[in-house]
SEFI-276997 format. One line per 10 residues: number of its first residue (from 0); their letters; for each residue x, y, z of N, C-alpha, C. Coordinates in Angstrom, 1 decimal, m for minus. Example, Ala and Ser with C-alpha at 12.3 -4.5 7.8 and 13.67 -1.06 7.14 Angstrom:
BEGIN
0) AS) 13.2:m5.7:7.8:12.3:m4.5:7.8:13.2:m3.3:7.8 | 12.8:m2.2:7.1:13.7:m1.1:7.1:12.9:0.0:7.9
This chain:
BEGIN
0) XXXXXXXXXX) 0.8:m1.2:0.0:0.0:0.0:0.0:0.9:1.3:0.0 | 2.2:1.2:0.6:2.6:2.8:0.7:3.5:2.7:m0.9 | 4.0:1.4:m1.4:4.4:1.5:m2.5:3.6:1.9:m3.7 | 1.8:1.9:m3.6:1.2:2.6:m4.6:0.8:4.3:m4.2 | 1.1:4.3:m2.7:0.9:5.7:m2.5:2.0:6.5:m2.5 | 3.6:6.2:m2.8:4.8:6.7:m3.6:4.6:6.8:m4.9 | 3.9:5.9:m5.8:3.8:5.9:m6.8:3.2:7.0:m7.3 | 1.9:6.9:m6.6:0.9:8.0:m6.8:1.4:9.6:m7.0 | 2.4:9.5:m5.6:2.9:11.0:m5.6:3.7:10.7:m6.1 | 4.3:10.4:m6.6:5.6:10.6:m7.7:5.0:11.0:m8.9
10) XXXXXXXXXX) 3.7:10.6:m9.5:2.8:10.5:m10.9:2.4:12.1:m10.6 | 1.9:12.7:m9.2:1.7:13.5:m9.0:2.1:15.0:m9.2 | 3.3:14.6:m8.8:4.5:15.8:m8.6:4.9:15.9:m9.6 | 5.2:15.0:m10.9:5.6:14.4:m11.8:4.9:15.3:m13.0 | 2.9:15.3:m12.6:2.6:16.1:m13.7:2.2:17.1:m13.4 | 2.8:18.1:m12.0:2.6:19.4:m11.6:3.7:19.7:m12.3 | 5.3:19.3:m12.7:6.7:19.2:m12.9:6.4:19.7:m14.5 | 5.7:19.1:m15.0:5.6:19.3:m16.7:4.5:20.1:m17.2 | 3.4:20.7:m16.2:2.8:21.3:m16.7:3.5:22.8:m16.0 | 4.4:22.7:m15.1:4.9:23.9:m15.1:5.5:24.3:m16.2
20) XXXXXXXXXX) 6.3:23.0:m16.8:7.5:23.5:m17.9:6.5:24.0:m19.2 | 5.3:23.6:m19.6:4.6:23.5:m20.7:4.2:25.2:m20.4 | 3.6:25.5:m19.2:3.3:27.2:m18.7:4.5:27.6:m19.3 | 5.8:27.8:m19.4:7.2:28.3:m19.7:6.9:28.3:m21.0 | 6.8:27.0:m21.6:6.8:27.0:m23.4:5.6:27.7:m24.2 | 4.5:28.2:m23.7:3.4:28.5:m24.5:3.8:30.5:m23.4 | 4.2:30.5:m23.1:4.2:32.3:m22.2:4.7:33.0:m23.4 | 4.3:33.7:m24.2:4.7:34.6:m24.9:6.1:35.4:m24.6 | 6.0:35.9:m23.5:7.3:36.8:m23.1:8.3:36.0:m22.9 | 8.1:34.6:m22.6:9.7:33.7:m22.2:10.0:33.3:m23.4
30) XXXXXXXXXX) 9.2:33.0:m24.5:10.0:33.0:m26.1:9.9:34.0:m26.6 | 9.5:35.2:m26.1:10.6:36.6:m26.4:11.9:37.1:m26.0 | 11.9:36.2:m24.5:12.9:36.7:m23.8:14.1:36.1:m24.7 | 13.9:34.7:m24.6:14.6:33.8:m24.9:15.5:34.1:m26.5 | 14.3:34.3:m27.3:14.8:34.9:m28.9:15.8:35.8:m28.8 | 15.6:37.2:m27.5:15.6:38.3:m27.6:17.5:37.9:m26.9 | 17.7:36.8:m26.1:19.3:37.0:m25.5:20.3:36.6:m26.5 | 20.7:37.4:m27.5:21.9:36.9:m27.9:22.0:38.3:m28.7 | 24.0:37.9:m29.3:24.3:38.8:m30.0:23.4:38.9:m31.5 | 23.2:40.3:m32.0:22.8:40.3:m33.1:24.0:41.1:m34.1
40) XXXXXXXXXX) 23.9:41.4:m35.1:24.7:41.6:m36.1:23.4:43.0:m36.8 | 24.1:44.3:m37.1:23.3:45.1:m37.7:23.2:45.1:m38.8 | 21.8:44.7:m39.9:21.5:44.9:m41.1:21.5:46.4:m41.6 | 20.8:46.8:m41.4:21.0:48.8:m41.5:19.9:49.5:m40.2 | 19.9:50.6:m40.3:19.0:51.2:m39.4:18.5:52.8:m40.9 | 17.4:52.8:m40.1:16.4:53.9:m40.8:15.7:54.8:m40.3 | 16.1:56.3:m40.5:15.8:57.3:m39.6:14.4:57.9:m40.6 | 13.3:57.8:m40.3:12.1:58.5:m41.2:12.1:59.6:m40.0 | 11.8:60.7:m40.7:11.9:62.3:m40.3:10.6:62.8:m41.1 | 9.8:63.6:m40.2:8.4:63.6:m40.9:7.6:65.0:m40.1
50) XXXXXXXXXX) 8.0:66.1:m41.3:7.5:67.5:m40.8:6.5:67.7:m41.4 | 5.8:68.9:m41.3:5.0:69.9:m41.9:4.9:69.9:m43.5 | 6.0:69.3:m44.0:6.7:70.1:m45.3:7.3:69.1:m46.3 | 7.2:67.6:m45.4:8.5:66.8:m45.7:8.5:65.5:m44.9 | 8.1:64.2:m45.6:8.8:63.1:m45.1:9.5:62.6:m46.0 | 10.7:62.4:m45.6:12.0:61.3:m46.1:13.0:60.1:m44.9 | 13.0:59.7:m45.1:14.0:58.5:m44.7:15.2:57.9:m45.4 | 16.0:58.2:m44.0:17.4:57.7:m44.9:18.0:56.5:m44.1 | 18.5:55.7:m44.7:19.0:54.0:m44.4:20.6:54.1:m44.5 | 21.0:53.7:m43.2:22.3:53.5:m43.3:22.4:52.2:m43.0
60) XXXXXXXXXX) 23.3:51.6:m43.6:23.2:49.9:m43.7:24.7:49.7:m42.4 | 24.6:48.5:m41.7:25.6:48.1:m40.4:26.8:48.0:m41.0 | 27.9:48.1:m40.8:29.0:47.6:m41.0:29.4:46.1:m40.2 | 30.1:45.5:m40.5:30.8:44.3:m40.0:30.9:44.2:m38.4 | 31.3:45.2:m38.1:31.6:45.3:m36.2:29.8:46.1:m35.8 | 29.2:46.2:m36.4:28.2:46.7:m35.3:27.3:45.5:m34.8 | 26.7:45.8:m33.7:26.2:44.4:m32.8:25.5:45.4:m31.7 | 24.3:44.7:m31.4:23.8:44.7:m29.7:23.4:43.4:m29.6 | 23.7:43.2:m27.9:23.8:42.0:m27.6:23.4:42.2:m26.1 | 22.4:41.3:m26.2:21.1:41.5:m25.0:21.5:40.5:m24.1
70) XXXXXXXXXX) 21.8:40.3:m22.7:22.4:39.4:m22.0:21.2:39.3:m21.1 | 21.0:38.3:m20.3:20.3:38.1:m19.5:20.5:38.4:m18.0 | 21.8:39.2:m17.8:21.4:40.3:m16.6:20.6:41.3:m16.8 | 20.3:41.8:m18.0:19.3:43.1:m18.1:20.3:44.1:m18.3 | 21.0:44.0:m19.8:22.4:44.9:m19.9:22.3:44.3:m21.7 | 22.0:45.4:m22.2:22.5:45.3:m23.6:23.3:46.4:m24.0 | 24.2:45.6:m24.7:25.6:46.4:m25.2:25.7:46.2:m26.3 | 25.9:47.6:m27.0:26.2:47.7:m28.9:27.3:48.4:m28.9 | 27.3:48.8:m30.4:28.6:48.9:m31.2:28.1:49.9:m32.5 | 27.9:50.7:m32.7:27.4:50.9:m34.2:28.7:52.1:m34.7
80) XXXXXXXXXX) 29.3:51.8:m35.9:30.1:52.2:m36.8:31.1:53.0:m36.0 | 31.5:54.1:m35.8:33.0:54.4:m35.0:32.8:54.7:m33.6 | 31.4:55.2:m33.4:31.5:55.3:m31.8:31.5:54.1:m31.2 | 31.7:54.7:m29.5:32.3:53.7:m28.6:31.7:52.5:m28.6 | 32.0:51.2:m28.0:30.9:50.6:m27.2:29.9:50.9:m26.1 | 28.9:50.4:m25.8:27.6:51.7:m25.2:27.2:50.2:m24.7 | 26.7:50.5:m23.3:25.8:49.8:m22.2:24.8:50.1:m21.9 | 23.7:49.5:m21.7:22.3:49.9:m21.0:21.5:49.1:m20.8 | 20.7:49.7:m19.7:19.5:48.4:m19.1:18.5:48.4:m19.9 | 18.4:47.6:m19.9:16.9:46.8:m20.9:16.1:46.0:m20.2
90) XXXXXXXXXX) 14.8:46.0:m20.3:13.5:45.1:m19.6:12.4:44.7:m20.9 | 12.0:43.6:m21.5:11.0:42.9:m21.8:10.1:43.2:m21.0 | 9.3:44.2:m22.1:7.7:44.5:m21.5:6.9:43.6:m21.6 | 7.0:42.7:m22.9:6.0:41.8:m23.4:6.6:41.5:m24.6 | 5.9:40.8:m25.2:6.3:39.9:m27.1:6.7:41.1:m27.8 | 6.5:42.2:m27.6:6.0:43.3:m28.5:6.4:44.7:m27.7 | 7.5:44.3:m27.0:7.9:45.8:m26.9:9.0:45.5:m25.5 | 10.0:46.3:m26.1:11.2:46.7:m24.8:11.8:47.8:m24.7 | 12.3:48.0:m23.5:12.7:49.3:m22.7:13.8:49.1:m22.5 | 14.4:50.3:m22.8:16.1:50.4:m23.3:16.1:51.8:m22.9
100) XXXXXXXXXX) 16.8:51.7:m21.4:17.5:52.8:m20.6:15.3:53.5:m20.1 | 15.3:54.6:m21.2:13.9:55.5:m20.8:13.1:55.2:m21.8 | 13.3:54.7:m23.1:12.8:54.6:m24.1:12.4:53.3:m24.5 | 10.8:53.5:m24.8:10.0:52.2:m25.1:10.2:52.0:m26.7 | 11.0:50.9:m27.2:10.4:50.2:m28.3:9.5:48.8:m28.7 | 9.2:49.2:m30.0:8.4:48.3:m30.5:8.9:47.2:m31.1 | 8.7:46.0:m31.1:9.3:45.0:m31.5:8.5:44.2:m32.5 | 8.7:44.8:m34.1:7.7:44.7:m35.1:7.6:43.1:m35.3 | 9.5:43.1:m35.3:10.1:41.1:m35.6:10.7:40.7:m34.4 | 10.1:39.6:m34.1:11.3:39.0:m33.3:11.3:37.1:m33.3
110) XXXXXXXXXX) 12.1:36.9:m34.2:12.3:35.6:m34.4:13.5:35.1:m33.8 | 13.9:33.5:m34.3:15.3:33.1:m33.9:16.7:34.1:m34.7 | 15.8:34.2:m35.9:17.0:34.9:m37.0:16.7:36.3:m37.3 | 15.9:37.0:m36.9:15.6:38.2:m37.4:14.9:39.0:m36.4 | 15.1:40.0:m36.0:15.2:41.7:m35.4:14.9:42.7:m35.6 | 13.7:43.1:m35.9:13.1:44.3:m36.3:12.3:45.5:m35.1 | 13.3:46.0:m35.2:12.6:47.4:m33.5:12.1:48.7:m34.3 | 11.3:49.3:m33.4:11.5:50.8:m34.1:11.0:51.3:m32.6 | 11.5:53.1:m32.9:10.9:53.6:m31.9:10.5:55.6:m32.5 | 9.2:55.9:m31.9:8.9:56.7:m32.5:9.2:58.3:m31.5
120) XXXXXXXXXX) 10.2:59.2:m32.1:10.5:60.4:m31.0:9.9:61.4:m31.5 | 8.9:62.1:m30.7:8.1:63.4:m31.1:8.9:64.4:m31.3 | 9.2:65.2:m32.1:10.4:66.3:m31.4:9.1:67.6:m31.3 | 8.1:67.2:m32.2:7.4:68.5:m31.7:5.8:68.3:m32.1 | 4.9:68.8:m31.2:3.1:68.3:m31.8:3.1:67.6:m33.4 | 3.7:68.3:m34.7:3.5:67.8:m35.7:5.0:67.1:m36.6 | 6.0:67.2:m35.8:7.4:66.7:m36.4:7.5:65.5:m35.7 | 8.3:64.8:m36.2:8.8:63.1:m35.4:9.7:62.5:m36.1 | 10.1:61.7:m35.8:11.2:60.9:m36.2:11.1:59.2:m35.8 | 10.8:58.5:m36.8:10.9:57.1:m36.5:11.9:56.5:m37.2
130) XXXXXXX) 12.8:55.5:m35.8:14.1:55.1:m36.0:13.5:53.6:m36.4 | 14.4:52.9:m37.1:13.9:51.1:m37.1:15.2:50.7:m37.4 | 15.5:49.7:m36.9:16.9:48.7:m36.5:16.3:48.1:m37.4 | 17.3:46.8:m38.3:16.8:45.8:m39.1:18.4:45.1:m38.4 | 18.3:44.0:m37.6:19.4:42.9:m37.0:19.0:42.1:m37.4 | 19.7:41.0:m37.6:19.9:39.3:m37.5:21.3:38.8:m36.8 | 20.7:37.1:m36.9:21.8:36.6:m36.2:22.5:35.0:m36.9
C-alpha cells in the first residue's frame, strides 16, 4: 500500500513538474525573452523624419563590427560604426515591446534569425522621427 501511494505521488509531482514547464513553453514573453538574448549583427538602421513640409528617410546599412547584444542580466551592449561601445538596461515588457534605458520600443520582428525594433521620438506636436533597427543573427 505505501508502494502505490509513492507511486501515486511521484505520478503527481511528476505532472505538476511538466505542466509547469509547458506554462514556460506556450508564455509569450519567455519566447521573447529567450529569442531576444543573444548577439545580433546590424542589417541597416532607418531614420524616417516627418514634418509639416517633408517626409524622407534615410537608411544607413551596419558595418561588419556593429552588434547589440542582449544578455540576461538586463544589460545590452552595442557597437554601431565608429562610436564607442555603449551599455544599457533593458526590460521585456511583453512579445512586442522593450525598454532600453527610458525609451519604449516596439518590437515589429522577433524571431530566432531576425530583429526588427523601431521607436517613435516626437520632437514636436507635428514633427517626429521614426528610428527602425533591421538585426539578424
Amino acid at each position: 500500500m505505501k508502494t502505490l501511494l509513492k507511486i501515486t505521488l511521484g505520478l503527481m509531482i511528476g505532472s505538476v513538474a511538466m505542466a509547469s514547464c509547458e506554462d514556460d513553453a506556450d508564455d509569450p514573453k519567455a519566447i521573447a525573452q529567450e529569442r531576444l538574448q543573444h548577439i545580433w549583427l546590424v542589417d541597416s538602421t532607418t531614420v524616417r523624419t516627418v514634418t509639416t513640409s517633408s517626409d524622407d528617410t534615410v537608411s544607413t546599412p551596419g558595418t561588419g563590427n556593429d552588434y547589440v547584444d542582449f544578455r540576461s542580466d538586463g544589460k545590452v551592449y552595442s557597437k554601431f560604426g565608429t562610436d564607442e561601445p555603449d551599455t544599457a538596461s533593458y526590460e521585456l515588457l511583453n512579445e512586442s515591446q522593450i525598454k532600453i534605458d527610458a525609451d519604449t520600443f516596439t518590437l515589429q520582428t522577433l524571431t530566432n534569425s531576425r530583429l526588427i525594433g523601431s521607436i517613435k521620438y516626437q520632437l514636436n506636436p507635428t514633427n517626429y522621427n521614426v528610428v527602425t533597427s533591421y538585426l539578424r543573427r
